[in-house]
N, C-alpha and C positions, 0 to 999 in steps of 0.2 A: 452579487455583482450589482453596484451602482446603476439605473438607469442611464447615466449621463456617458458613462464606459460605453466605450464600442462595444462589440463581439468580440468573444475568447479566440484568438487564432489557433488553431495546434495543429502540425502536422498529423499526417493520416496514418500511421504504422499500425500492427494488427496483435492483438493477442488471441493466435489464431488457435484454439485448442479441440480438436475432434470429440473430447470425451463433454466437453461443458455442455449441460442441459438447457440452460439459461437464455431467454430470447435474449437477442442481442436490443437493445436500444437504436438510437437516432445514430449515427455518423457522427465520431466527435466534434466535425466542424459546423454539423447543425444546434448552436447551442440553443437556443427555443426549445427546441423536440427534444435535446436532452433532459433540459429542467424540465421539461412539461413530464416525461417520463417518470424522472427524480419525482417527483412532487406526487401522479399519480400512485405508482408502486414501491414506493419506498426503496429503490434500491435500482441502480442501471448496471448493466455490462456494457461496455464498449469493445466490441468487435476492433476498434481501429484506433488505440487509444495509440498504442507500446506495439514494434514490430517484433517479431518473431525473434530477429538477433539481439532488440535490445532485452528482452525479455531472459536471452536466454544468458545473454550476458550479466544482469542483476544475479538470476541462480549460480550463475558460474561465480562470480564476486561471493555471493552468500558464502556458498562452499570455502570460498580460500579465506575469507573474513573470519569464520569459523574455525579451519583449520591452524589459520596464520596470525590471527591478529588476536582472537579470545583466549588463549593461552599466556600471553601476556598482561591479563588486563586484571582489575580486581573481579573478585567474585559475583558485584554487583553490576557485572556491565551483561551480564549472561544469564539465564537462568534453565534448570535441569528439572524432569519430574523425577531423575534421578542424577544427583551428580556423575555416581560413578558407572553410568550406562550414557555416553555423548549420544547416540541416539535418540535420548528423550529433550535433549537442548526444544524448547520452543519458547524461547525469546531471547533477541537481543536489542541492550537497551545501548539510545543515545550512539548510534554508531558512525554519524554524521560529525563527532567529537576524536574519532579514534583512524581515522581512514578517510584518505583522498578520496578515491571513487565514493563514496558513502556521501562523504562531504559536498560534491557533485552533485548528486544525485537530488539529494534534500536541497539542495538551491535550485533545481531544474522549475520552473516557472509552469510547464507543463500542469505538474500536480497542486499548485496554489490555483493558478488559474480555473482550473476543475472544481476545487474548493468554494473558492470563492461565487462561482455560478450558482453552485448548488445550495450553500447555505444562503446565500442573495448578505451578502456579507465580507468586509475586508479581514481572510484568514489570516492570522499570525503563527508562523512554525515555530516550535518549541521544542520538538524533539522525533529523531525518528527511533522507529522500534519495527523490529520484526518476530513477528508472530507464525507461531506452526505448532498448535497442538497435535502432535502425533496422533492418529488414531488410538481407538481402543486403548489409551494409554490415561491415568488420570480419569479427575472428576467429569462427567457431562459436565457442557457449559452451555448457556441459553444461546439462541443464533445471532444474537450482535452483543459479545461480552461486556462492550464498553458502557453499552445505555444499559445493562445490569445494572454494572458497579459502580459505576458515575453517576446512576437516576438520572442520562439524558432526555 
């Protein structure tokens, strides 16, 4: 984010999860302490980013996206560590392209705004994807796949 930008606004909701090990970071509405956070550990949780129903609402979409919409689409909008085991589905691509709520969701300002903080940078979205390697299923992968395979 621009110096000349105010502070990021975002409401307060929680992704309140009992089993997460992970310190929580700053309060999303302190963005200072967030990026200070970002910048020292490579990595934030926000306690109060997404509430509880919105949260649970995304897995509820995932689920019907999955059931209701990847059936129809070509083989490339999806991917399987085994086609013919849908349990091992862990990705869906470009689904902002295929579905209202998706579509929603990839415009919500919330998550550019966040972006934008943390890279100190005006993000451009290009596609959303959702990612779930099943456990114990498939190759290990290093812990941030992307900067793997991209060399970020």
């Amino acid at each position: 984010m621009s110096s000349q930008q105010g502070p990021v606004h975002r409401p307060s909701p929680i992704l309140d999860t009992p089993t997460c090990r992970c310190k929580a970071s700053a309060h999303p509405g302190n963005v200072d302490q967030v990026k200070k956070d970002w910048d020292k550990d490579g990595y934030i949780f926000l306690k109060a980013f997404l509430s509880r129903d919105e949260t649970e609402d995304i897995s509820a979409n995932i689920q019907r996206y999955i059931s209701e919409v990847v059936p129809d689409l070509p083989d490339t909008a999806s991917m399987y560590l085994d086609k013919d085991r849908p349990e091992t589905i862990f990705r869906l691509q470009s689904t902002e392209n295929h579905d209202e709520y998706f579509k929603s969701l990839y415009n919500d300002r919330r998550f550019v705004n966040l972006a934008n903080t943390l890279l100190d940078d005006d993000v451009v979205t290009i596609s959303m994807q959702w990612f779930n390697k099943p456990a114990r299923e498939g190759k290990e992968t290093p812990p941030h796949q992307d900067s793997f395979y991209w060399q970020l």
